[in-house]
Structure formats: structure tokens, C-alpha cells
Residue frames as a rotation matrix with the C-alpha (Angstrom) as fourth column:
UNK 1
0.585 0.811 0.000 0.00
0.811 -0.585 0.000 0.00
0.000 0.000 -1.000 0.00
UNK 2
-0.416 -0.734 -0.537 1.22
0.591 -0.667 0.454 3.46
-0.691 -0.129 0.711 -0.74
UNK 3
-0.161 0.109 0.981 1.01
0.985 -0.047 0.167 6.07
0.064 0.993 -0.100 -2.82
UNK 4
0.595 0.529 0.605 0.40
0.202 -0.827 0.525 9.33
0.778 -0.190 -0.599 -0.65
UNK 5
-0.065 -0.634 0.771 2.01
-0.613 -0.585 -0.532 10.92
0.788 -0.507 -0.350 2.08
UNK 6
-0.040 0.498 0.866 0.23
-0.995 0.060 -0.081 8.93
-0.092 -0.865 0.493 4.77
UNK 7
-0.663 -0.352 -0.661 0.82
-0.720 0.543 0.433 5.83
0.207 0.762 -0.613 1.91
UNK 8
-0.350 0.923 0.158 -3.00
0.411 0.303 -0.860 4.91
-0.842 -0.236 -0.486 2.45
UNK 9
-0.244 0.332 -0.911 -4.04
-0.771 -0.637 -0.025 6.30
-0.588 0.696 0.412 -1.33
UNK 10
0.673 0.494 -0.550 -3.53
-0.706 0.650 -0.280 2.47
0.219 0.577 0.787 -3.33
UNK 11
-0.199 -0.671 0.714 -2.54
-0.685 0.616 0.388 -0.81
-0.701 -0.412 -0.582 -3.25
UNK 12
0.374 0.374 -0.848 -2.18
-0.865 0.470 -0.175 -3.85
0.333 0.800 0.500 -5.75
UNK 13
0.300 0.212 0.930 -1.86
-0.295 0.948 -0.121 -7.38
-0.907 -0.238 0.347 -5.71
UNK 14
0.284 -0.279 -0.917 0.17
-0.859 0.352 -0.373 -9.38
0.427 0.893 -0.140 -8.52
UNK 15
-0.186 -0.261 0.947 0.31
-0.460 0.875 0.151 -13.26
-0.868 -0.407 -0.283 -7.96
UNK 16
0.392 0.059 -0.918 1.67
-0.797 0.520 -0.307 -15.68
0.460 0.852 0.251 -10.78
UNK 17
-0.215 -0.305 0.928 1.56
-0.082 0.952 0.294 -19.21
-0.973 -0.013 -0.230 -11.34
UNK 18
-0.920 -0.310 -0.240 2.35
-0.378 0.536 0.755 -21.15
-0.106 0.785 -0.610 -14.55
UNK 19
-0.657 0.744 -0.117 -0.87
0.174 0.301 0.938 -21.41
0.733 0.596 -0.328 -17.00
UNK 20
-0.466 0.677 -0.570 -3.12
0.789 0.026 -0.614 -19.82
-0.400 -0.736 -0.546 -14.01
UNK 21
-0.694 0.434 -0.574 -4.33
-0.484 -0.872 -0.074 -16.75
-0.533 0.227 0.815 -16.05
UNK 22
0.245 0.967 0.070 -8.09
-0.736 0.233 -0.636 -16.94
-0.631 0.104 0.768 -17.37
UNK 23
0.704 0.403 -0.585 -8.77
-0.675 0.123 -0.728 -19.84
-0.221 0.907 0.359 -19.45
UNK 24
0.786 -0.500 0.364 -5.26
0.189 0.754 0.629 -20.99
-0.589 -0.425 0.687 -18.92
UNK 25
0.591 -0.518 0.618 -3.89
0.425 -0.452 -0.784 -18.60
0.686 0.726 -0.047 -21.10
UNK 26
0.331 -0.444 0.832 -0.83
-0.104 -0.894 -0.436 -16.80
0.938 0.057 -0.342 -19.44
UNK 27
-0.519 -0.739 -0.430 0.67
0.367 0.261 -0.893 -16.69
0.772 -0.621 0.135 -15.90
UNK 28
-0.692 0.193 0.696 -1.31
-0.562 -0.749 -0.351 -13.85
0.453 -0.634 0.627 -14.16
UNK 29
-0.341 0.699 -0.629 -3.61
0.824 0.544 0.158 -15.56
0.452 -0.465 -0.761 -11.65
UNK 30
0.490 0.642 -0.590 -4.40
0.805 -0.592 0.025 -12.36
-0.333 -0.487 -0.807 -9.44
UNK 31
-0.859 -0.447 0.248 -3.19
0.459 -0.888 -0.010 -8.58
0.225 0.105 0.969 -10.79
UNK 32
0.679 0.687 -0.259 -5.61
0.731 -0.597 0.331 -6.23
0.073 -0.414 -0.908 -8.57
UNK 33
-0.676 -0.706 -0.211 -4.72
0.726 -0.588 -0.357 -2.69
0.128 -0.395 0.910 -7.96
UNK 34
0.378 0.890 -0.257 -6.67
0.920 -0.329 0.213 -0.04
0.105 -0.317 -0.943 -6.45
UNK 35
-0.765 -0.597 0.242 -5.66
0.581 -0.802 -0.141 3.78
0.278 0.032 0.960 -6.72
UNK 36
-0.834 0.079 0.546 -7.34
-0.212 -0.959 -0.186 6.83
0.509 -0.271 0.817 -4.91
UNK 37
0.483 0.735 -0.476 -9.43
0.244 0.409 0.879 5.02
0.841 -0.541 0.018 -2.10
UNK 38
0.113 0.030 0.993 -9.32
-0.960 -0.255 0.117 6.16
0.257 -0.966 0.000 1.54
UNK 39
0.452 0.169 0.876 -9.43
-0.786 0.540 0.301 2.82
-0.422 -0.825 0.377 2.19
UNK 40
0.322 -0.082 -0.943 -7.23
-0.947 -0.030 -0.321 1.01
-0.002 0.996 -0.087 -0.21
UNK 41
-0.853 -0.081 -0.516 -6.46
0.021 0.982 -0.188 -2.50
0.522 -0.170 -0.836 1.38
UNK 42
-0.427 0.886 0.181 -9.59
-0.274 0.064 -0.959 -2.50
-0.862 -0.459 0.216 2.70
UNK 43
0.167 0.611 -0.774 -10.97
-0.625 -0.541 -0.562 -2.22
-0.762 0.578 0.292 -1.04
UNK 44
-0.315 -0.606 -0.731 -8.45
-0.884 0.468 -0.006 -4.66
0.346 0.644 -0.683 -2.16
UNK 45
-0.647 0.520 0.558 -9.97
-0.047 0.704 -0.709 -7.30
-0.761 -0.485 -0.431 0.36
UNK 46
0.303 0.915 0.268 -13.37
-0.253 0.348 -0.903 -6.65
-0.919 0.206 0.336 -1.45
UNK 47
0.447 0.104 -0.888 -11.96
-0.887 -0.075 -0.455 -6.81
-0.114 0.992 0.059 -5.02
UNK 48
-0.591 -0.766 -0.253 -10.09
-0.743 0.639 -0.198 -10.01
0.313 0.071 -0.947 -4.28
UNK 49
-0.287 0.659 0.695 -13.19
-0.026 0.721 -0.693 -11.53
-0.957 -0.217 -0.190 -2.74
UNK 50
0.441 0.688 -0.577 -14.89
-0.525 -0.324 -0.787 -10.48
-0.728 0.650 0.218 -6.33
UNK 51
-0.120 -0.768 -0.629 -11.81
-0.985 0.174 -0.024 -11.87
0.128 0.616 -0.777 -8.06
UNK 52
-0.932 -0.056 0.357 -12.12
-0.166 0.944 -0.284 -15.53
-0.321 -0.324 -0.890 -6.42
UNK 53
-0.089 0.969 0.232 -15.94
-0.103 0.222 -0.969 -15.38
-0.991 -0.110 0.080 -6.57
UNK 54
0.552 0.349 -0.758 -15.55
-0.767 -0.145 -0.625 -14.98
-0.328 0.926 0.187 -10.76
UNK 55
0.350 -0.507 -0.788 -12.30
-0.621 0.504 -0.600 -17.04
0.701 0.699 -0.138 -11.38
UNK 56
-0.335 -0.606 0.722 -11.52
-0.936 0.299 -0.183 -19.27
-0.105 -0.737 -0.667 -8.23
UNK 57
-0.723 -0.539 -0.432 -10.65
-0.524 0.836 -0.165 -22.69
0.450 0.107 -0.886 -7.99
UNK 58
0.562 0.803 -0.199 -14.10
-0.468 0.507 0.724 -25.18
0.682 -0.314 0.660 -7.35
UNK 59
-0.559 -0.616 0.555 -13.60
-0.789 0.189 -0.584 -26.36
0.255 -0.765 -0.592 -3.82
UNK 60
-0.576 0.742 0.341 -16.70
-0.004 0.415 -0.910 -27.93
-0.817 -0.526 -0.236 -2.48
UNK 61
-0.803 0.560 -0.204 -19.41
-0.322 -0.119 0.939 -29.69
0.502 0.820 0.275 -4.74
UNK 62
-0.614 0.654 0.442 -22.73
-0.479 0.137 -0.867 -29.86
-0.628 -0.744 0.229 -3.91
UNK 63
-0.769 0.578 0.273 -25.07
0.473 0.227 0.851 -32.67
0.430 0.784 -0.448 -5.36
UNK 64
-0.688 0.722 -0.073 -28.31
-0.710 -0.649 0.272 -31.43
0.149 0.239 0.960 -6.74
UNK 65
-0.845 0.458 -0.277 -31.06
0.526 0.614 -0.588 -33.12
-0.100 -0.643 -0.760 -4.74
UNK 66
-0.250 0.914 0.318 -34.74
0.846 0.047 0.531 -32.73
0.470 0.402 -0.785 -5.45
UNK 67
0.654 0.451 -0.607 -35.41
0.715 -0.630 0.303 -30.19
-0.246 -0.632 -0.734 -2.75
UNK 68
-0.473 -0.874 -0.108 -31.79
0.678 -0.440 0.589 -28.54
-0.563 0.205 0.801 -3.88
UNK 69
-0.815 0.158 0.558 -33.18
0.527 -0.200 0.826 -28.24
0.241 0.967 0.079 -7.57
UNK 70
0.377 0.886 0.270 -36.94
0.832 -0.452 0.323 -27.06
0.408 0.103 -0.907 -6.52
UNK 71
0.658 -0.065 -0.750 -35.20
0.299 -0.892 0.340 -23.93
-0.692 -0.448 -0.567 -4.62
UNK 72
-0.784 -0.592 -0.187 -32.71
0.155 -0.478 0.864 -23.29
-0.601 0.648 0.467 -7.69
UNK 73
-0.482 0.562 0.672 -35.87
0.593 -0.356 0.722 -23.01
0.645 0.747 -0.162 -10.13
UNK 74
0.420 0.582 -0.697 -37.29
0.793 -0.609 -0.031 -20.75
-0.442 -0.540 -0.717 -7.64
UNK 75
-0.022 -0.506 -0.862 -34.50
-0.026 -0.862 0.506 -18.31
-0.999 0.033 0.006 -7.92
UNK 76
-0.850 -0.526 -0.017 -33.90
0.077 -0.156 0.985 -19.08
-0.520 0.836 0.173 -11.33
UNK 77
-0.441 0.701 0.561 -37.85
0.855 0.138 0.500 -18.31
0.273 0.700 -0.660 -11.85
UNK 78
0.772 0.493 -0.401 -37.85
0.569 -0.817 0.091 -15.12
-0.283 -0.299 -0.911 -10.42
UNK 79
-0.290 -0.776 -0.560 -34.59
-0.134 -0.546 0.827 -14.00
-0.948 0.315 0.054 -12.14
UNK 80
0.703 0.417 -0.576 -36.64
-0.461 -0.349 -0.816 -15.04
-0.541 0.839 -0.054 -15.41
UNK 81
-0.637 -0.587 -0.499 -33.97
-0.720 0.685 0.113 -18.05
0.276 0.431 -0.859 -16.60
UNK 82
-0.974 0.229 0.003 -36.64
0.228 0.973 -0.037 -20.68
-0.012 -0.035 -0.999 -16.03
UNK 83
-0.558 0.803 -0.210 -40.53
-0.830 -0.535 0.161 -20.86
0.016 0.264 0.964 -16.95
UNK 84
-0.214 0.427 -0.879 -41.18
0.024 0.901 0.432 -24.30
0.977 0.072 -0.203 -16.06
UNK 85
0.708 0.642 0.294 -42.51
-0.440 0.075 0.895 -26.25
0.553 -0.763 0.335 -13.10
UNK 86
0.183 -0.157 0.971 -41.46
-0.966 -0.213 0.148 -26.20
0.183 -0.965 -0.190 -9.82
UNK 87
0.850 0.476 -0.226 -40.80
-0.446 0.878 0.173 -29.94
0.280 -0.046 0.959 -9.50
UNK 88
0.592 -0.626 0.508 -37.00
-0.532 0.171 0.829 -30.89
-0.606 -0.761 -0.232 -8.48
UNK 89
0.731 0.223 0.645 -36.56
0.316 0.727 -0.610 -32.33
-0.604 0.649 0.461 -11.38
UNK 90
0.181 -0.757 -0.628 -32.71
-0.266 -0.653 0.709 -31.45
-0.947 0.039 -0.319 -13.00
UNK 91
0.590 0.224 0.775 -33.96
0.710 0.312 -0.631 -31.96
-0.383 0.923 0.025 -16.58
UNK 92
-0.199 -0.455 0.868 -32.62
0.976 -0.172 0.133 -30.37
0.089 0.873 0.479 -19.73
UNK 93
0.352 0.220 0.910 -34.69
0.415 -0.908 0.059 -26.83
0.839 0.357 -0.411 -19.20
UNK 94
0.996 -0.037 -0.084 -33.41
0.032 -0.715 0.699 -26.33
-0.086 -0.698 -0.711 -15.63
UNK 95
0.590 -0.418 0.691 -30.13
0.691 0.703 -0.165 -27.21
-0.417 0.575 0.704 -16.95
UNK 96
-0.262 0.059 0.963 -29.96
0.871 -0.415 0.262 -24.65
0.415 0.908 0.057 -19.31
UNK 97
0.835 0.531 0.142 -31.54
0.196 -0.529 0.826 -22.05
0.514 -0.662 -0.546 -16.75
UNK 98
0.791 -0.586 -0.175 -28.65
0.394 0.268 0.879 -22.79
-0.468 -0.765 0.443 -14.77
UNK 99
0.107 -0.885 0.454 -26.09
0.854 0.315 0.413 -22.31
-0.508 0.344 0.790 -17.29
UNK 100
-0.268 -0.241 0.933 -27.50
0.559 -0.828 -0.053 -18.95
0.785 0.507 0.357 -18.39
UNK 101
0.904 0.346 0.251 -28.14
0.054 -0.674 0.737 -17.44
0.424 -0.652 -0.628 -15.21
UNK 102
0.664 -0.727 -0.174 -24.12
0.510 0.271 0.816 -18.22
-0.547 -0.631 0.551 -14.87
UNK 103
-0.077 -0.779 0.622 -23.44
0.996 -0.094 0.007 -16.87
0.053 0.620 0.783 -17.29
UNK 104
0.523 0.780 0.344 -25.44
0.642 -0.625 0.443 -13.83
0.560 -0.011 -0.828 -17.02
UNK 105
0.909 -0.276 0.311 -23.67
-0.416 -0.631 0.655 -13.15
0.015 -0.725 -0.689 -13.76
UNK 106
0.269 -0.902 -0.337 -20.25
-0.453 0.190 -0.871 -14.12
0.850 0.387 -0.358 -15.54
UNK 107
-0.070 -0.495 0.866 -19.71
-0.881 0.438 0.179 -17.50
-0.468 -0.750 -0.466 -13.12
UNK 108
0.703 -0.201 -0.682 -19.57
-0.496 0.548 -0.674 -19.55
0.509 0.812 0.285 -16.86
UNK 109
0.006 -0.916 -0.402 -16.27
-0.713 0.278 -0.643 -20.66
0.701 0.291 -0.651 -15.35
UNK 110
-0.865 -0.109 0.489 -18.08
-0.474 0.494 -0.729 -22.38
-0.163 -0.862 -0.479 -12.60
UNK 111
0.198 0.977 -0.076 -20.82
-0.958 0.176 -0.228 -23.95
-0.210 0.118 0.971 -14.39
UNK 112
-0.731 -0.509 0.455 -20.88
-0.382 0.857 0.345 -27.90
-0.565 0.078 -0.821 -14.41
UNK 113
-0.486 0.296 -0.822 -22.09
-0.556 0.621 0.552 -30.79
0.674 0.726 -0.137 -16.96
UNK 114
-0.620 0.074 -0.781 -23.21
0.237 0.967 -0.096 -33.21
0.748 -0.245 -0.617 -14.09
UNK 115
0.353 0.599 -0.719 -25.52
0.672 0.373 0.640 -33.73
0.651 -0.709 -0.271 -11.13
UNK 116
-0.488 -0.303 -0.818 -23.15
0.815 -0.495 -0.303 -31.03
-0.313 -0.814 0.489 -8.63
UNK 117
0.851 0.336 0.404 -23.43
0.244 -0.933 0.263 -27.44
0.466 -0.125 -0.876 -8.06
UNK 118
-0.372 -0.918 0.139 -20.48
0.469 -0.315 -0.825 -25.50
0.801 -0.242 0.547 -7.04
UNK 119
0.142 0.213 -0.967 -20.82
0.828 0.510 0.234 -24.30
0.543 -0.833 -0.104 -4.04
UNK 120
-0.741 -0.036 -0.671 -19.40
0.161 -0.979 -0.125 -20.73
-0.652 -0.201 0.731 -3.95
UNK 121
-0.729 0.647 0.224 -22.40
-0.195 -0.509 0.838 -20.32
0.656 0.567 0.497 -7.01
UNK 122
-0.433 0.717 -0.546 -24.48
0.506 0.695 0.512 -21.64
0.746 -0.054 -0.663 -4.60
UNK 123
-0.483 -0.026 -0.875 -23.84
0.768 -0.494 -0.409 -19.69
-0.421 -0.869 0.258 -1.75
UNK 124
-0.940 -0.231 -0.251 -24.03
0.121 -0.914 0.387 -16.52
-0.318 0.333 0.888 -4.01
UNK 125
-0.672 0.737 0.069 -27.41
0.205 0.095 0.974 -17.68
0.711 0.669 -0.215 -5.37
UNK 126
0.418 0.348 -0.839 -29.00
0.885 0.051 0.462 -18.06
0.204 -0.936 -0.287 -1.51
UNK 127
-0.591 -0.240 -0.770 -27.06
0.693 -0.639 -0.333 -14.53
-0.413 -0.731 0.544 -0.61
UNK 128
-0.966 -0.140 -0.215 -28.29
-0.010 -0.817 0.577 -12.66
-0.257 0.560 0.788 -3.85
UNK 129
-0.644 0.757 -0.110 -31.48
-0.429 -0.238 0.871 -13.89
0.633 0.609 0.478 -4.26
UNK 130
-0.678 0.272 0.683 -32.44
-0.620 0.287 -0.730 -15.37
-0.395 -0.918 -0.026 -0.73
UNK 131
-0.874 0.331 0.355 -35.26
0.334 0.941 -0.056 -17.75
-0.353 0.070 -0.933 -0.29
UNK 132
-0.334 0.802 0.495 -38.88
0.820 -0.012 0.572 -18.12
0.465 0.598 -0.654 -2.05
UNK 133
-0.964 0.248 0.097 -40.27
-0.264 -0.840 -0.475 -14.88
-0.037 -0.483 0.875 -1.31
């Protein structure tokens, strides 16, 4: 951090690893930087949480259980990615639902072919769009 008298103005963040940049293209895994913020490792905290939440490493899968699936077409029928029925049922249209409502909120890189659910999309789905209203 630095960048002012008081050296509380910006701060950045550069971590490489071999073939960790998006996609596997390139080295960069984290390059954050944050310039004219009162609060500028503070700010980095949040932009590194934002960073991990878009491009971090799948820790924890979660399988997709009937009761799962009927509360993901909730959300994903009140965000307007799904128009079927409520039923638990992890067919082809919720599927699809799923995969554009990741993408939507650019988390494509955490979207899966099989029976799971990541688990940080999950979380994010249940913070951002809470339960059946």
C-alpha cells in the first residue's frame, strides 16, 4: 500500500503461477490494484473476494437433490432463466436455466455438466437472491 504521504491512497496485488491466467492462457492468476481510495487495502480485500468469486478454484461440490433443484428453479424463476414447473426435477430446461443465469452473472467458469453445483455459485445464489419470497 502506498502512494500518498500517509501511503493509504492504493494498493495492488500481482500473484503468478504457470498457466493460471483466465482460461489458462498466461501466468497472471491475481493482478488487482486499487488507486485513490481512503481505504485502499480494505478495497483490495473486497476486489479479491470479487476476483475468487468470478475465477476461483471449485472447492466444495454440492449434489443437486430434489429439494436442492426445486429452490434453484425458484431463484432461477424469479430472475426469469426458467418458466417451467417447480418440480426438483434437474432436466434439460433447468439445466440450461442454470447455465444462463451463470453466465449472465459471468460465473460460466463455474458452471458444471453433471448432477453437482459448485458451491461458492451456490452460496451466491442463496445470498443474492435469498429464499422463495
Amino acid at each position: 500500500a502506498g502512494g500518498d504521504q500517509r501511503g493509504k491512497e492504493s494498493a495492488a496485488m500481482l500473484v503468478v503461477r504457470e498457466g493460471a491466467g483466465y482460461g489458462g492462457v498466461g501466468d497472471r492468476w491475481v493482478d488487482l490494484r486499487v488507486d485513490d481510495h481512503a481505504e485502499p487495502v480494505k478495497e483490495l480485500r473486497r476486489l479479491l473476494g470479487v476476483h475468487t468469486l468470478y475465477f476461483g478454484e471449485t472447492r466444495e461440490l454440492v449434489p443437486l437433490t430434489a429439494d436442492l433443484v426445486r429452490e434453484l428453479q425458484d431463484i432461477l424463476q424469479r430472475t426469469g432463466f426458467y418458466e417451467g414447473e417447480i418440480n426438483g426435477v434437474y432436466d434439460d430446461a433447468t439445466r440450461d436455466a442454470l447455465e444462463d443465469f451463470q453466465g449472465w452473472e459471468n460465473l460460466e467458469m463455474r458452471f458444471r455438466r453433471d448432477n453437482q453445483i459448485d458451491k461458492v455459485v451456490l452460496d451466491y445464489m442463496r445470498q443474492r437472491f435469498g429464499p422463495k419470497r
